[in-house]
C-alpha positions in Angstrom: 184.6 4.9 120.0 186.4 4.8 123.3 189.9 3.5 124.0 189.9 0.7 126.3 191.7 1.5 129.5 192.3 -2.1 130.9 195.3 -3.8 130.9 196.0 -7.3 128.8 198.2 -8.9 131.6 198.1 -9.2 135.6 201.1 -7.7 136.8 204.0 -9.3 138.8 202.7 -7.4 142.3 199.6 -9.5 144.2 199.1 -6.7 146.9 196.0 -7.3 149.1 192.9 -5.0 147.3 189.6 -4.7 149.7 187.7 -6.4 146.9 188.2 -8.8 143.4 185.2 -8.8 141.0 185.5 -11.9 139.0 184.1 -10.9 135.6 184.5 -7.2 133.5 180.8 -7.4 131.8 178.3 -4.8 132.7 177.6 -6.2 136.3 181.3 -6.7 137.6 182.5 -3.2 136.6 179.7 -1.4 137.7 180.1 -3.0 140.7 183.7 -1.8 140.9 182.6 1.8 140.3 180.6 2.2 143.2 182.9 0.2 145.0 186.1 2.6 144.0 183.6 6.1 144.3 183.2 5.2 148.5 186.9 4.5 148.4 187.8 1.2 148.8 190.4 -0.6 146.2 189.0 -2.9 143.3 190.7 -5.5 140.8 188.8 -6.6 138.4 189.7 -9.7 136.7 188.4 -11.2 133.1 189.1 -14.6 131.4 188.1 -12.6 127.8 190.8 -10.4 126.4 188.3 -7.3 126.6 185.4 -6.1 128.9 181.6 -6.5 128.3 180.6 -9.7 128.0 177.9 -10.5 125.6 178.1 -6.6 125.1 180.7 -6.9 122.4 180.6 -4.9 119.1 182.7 -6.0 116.1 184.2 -3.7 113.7 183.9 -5.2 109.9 184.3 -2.7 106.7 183.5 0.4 108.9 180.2 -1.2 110.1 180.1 -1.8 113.8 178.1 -4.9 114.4 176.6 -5.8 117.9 177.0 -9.7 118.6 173.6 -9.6 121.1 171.1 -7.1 120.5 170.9 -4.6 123.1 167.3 -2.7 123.4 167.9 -0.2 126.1 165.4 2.6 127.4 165.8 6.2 128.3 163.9 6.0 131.4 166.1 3.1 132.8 167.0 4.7 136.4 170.4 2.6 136.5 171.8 4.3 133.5 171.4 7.4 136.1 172.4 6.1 139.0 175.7 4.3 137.5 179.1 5.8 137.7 180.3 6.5 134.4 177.2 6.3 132.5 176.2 9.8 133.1 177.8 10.2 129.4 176.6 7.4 127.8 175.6 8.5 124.5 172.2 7.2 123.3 170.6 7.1 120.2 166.5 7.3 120.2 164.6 5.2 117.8 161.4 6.8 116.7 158.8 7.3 119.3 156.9 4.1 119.4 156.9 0.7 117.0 156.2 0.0 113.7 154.1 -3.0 113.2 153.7 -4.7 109.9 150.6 -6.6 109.5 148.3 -7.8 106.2 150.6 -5.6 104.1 150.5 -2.2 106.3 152.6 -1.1 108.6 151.0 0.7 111.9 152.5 3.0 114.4 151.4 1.9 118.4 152.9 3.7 121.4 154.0 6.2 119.4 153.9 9.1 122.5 155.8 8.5 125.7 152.7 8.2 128.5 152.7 10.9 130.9 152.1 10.0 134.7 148.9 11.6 135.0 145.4 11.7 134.2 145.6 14.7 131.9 148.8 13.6 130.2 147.2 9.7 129.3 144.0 11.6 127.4 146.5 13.4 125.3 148.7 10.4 124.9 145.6 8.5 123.7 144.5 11.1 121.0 147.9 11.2 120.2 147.7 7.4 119.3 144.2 7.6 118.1 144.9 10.4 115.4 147.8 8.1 113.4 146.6 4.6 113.0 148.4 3.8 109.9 151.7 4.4 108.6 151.7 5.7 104.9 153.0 3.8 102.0 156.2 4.6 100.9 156.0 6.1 97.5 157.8 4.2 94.7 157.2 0.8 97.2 155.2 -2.1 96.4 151.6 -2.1 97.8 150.7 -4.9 99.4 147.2 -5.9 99.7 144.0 -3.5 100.8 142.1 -3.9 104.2 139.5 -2.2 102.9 137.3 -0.4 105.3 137.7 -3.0 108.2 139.7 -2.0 110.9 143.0 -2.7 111.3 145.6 -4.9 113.6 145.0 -2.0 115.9 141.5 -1.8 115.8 139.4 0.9 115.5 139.8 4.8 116.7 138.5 4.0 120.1 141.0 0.2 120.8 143.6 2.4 120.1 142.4 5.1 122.4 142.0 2.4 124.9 145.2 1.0 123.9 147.1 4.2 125.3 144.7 4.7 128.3 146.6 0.9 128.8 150.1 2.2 129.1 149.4 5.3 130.7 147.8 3.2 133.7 150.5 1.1 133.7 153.4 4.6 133.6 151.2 5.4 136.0 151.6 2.9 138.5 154.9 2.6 141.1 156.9 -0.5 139.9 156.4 -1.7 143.6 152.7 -2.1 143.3 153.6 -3.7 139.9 155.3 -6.5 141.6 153.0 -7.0 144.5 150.2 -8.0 141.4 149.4 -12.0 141.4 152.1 -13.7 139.1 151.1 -15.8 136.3 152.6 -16.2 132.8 152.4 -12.8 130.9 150.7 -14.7 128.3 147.8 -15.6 130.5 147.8 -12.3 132.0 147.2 -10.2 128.9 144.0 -10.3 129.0 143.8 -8.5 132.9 145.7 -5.5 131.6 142.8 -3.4 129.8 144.1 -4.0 126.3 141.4 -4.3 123.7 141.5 -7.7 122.7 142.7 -6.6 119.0 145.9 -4.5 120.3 146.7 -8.0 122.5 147.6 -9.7 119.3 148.9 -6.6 117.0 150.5 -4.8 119.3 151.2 -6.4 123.0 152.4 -9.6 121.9 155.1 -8.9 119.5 156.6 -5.8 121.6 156.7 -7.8 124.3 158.3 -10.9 122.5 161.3 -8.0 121.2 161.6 -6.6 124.5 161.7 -9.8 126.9 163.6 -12.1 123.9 160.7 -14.9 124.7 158.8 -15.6 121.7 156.0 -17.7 123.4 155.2 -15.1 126.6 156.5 -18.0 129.5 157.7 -14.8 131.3 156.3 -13.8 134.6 153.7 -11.0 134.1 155.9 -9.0 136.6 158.7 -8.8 134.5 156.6 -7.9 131.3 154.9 -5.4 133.2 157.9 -3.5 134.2 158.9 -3.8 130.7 155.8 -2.5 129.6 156.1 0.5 132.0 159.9 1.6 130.9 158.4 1.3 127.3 155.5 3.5 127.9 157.6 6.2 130.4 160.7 6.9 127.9 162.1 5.6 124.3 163.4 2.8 123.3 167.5 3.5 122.3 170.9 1.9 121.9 174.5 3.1 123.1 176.4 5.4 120.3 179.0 3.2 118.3 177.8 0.3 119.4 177.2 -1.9 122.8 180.7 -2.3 123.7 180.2 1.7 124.1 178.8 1.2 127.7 181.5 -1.6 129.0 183.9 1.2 127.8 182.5 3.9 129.8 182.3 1.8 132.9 186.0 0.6 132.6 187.6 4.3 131.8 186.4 5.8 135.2 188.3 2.7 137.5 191.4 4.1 138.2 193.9 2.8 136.2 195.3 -0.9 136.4 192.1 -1.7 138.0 190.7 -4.0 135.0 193.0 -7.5 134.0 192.0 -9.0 131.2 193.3 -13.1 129.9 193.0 -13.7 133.7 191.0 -16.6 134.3 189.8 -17.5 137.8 188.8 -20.9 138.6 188.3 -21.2 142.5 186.8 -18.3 144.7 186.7 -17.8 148.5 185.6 -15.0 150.6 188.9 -13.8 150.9 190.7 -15.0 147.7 190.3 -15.6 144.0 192.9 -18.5 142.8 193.6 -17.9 138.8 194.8 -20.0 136.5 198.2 -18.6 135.7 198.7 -15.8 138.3 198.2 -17.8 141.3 196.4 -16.8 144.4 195.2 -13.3 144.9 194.0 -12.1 148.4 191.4 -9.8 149.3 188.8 -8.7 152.1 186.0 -9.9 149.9 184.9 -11.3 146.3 182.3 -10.4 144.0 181.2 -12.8 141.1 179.9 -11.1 138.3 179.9 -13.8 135.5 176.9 -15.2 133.5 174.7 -17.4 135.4 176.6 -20.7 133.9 180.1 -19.6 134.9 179.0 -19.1 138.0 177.8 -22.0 138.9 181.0 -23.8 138.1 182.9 -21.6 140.7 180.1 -21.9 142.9 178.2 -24.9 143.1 175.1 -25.0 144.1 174.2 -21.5 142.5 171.5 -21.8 140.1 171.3 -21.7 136.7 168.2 -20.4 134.9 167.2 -21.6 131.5 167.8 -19.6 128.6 166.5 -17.8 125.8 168.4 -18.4 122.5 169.1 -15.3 120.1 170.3 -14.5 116.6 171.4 -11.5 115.3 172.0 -10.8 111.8 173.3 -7.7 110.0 172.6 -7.2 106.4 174.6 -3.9 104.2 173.2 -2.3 101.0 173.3 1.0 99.0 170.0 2.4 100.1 167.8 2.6 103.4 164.9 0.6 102.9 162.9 2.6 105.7 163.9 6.0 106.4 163.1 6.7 109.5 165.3 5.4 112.6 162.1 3.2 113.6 161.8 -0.6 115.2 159.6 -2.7 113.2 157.5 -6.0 114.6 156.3 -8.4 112.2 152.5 -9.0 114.4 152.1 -11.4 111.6 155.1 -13.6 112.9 155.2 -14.8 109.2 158.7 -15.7 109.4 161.7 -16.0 111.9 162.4 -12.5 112.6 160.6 -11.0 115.8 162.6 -7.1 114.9 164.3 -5.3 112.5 165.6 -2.3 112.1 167.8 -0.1 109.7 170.2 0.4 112.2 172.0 3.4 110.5 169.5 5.5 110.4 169.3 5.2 114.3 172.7 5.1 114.9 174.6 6.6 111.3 177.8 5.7 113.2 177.5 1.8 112.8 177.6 2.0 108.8 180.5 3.8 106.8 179.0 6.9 104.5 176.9 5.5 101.6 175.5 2.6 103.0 172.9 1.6 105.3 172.9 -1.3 107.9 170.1 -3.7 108.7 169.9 -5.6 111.8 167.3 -8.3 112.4 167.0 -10.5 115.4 165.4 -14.1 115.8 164.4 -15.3 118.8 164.5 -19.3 119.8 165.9 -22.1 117.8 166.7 -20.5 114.2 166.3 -22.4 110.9 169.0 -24.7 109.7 172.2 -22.7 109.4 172.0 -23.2 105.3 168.7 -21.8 104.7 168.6 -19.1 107.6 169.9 -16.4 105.6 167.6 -17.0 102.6 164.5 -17.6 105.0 165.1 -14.1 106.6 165.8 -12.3 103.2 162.7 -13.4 102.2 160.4 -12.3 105.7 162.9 -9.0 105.4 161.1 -8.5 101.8 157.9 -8.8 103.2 158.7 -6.4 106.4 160.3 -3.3 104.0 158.5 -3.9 100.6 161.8 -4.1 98.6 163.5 -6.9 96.9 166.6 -7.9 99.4 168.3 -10.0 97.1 171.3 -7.9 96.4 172.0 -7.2 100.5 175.2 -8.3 101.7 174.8 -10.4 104.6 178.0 -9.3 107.0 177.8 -11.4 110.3 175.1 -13.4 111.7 175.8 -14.1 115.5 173.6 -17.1 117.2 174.2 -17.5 121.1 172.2 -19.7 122.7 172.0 -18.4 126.3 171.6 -14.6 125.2 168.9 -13.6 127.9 168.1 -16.0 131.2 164.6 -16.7 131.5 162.4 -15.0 133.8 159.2 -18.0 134.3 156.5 -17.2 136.7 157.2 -17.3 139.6 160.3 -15.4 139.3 162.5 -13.0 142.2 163.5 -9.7 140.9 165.5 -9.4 143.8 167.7 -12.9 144.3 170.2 -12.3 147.1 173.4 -11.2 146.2 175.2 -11.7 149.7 176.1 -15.3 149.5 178.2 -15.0 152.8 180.2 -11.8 154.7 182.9 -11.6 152.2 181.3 -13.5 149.3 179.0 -11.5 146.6 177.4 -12.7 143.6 175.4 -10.1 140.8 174.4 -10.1 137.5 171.1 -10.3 135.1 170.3 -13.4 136.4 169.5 -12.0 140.2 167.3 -9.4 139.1 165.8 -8.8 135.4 167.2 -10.1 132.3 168.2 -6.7 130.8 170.8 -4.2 131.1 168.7 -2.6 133.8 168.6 -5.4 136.3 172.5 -6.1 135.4 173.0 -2.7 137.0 170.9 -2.5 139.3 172.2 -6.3 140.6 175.6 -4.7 140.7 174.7 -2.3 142.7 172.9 -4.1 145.3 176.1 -6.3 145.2 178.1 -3.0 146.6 175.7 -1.8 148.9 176.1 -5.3 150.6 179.9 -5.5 150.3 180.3 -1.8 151.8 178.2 -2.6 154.7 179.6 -5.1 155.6 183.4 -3.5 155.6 181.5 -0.9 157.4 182.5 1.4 153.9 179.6 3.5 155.1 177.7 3.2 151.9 175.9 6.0 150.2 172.5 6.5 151.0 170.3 5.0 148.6 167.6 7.2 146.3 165.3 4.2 147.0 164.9 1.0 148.4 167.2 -1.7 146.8 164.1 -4.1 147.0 161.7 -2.1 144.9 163.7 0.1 142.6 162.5 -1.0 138.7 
């Protein structure tokens, strides 16, 4: 893992700097990268006593356990476009889902859809030629379908299933979000899934990917997250989440991060703090959550929220050997994914031992029986007994991921006033993704108007996915 770079304390000198960015998660110092890259000077200041927000990783017993899940994709263009992230490692899970229904587990999307014509028919033979996942041997079999088809359908829905995605790779993200917006659950239909891959595959990948168990979501924002699904892998940061934070703050040239610095008023020319005083500036960026802020800025908005649970289980032996995500399409218990985190990531679990990590999504059971409840749904998922796992942390934050309801703007304005900047997942897309991309509308707009002469831009800021 990386060495933080950022300083604990705000030191004794208040010098003028061009701009502050209130807030050291993802959005607030990848704002100050591009800010610092065109040359102008950046403090970053954070209440917490390290950077990333609700990307934080804790270290217990040489396990390294992420407080939030964090489902990235390779073919997120931010993670390109950021500076600093151009050596973000990434670890791949297995191409495609697993999906465990009546008793079998299926693979679906298994072949990253090429953007062509050609490249779909050999994705959907791909998919076609592997519609079950072999037992594991030594596992308990769970019941037979017999010879009816299953949650996938037959040879040809799953055919039509990747002829799906590949329309969808195929299509610009702009034409995605000029479509009519409804709720993504009403909207499933309109998509060319066969109506048997809607319910044992769509739903539950979507439910993992946009946190929102009962598909409120605009159908833009699930359709973008069906194309960065179907154009590149699904994959989390080396070591942990806090990984990327890390690589964000060691390129700021040093001194540039404060952390314990709490801000509690914001102008457009000065950020007062609660024990440092006044600092002045030429302009201010807020990159906070959506709740904090409000409270420095009333009158911003704050979105409603999906709640999340994460909880990380140790034992002796992988249950599932391949680095793979599995989706219960049954939804017979709490947990919407799981995965044996280890064998994506070996880094996150000391030698001999395997980590689990499961996620619920929405209001979890009673505290006192949420651990036994997911054992049990865990037993189900992996065919194994779990009653000798360790349970290690179990991490419940109620506003993980803002809610994106129809109708919803991708694109919320970022310049408040000249001087005065706000950015964040709640003005674009929930995700890393639109954190990044948010933060880097948030520059464009602060170096044009100090006449910085901003880079030009690889595409418009109003249509990039």
């Amino acid at each position: 893992m990386l060495e933080s770079v950022h300083q604990s304390a705000y030191p004794a000198d208040t010098e003028t700097v061009d701009v502050i960015v209130v807030g050291a998660g993802v959005a607030g110092l990848a704002a100050a990268g591009h800010l610092t890259r065109a040359g102008l000077t950046a403090t970053v200041l954070e209440a917490a006593p390290a950077v990333g927000g609700r990307m934080s990783t804790e270290k217990i017993d040489g396990f390294r356990l992420d407080r939030t899940p964090q489902l990235l994709s390779t073919s997120y263009p931010e993670l390109r476009r950021t500076p600093g992230l151009g050596a973000l490692p990434l670890r791949s899970f297995a191409p495609g889902v697993l999906l465990h229904a009546d008793g079998h587990q299926y693979r679906a999307g298994a072949t990253p859809v090429p953007r062509s014509a050609r490249g779909a028919l050999t994705a959907a033979r791909a998919l076609a030629s592997a519609p079950r996942i072999p037992r594991n041997p030594g596992r308990p079999q769970g019941r037979s379908t017999g010879t009816r088809p299953g949650r996938l359908g037959a040879p040809a829905d799953q055919s039509r299933l990747a002829m799906a995605l590949a329309r969808l790779a195929a299509t610009a993200p702009e034409r995605l979000l000029s479509r009519a917006e409804v709720p993504v659950a009403q909207a499933l239909a309109t998509r060319g899934f066969p109506p048997r891959t809607i319910d044992g595959f769509v739903r539950p990948l979507l439910a993992a990917l946009l946190a929102d168990p009962v598909l409120q979501t605009s159908s833009r924002c699930a359709d973008l997250a069906l194309h960065t699904f179907a154009t590149g892998r699904l994959c989390i940061p080396e070591g942990g989440a806090d990984t990327l934070p890390e690589l964000l703050a060691a390129i700021l040239p040093p001194g540039t991060v404060r952390t314990g610095v709490r801000a509690t008023a914001i102008s457009t020319t000065s950020v007062t703090t609660a024990n440092h005083g006044e600092l002045t500036c030429r302009a201010v960026v807020l990159a906070t959550d959506a709740r904090a802020a409000a409270e420095l800025l009333p009158g911003l908005r704050v979105p409603e929220f999906h709640p999340v649970t994460v909880l990380h289980h140790a034992t002796d032996e992988p249950p599932l050997t391949e680095p793979a995500l599995l989706l219960d399409a049954d939804r017979s218990g709490p947990v919407s994914h799981t995965a044996v985190i280890s064998q994506v990531d070996p880094s996150r679990a000391p030698a001999g031992r395997a980590l689990i990590t499961s996620t619920v999504l929405g209001t979890p059971p009673a505290p006192a029986h949420l651990d036994a409840t997911v054992r049990a749904q865990l037993a189900r998922l992996y065919r194994t007994s779990t009653t000798r796992w360790e349970l290690l942390a179990a991490h419940h934050t109620p506003e993980a991921v803002p809610a994106m309801p129809a109708p919803h703007d991708l694109r919320r304005p970022v310049r408040l006033l000249a001087g005065l900047y706000v950015c964040g997942d709640h003005r674009d897309t929930s995700t890393v993704q639109g954190a990044l991309h948010s933060a880097r509308r948030a520059a464009h707009a602060v170096l044009t108007d100090l006449d910085a002469r901003p880079a030009p831009l690889e595409e418009p800021l109003e249509t990039a996915a």
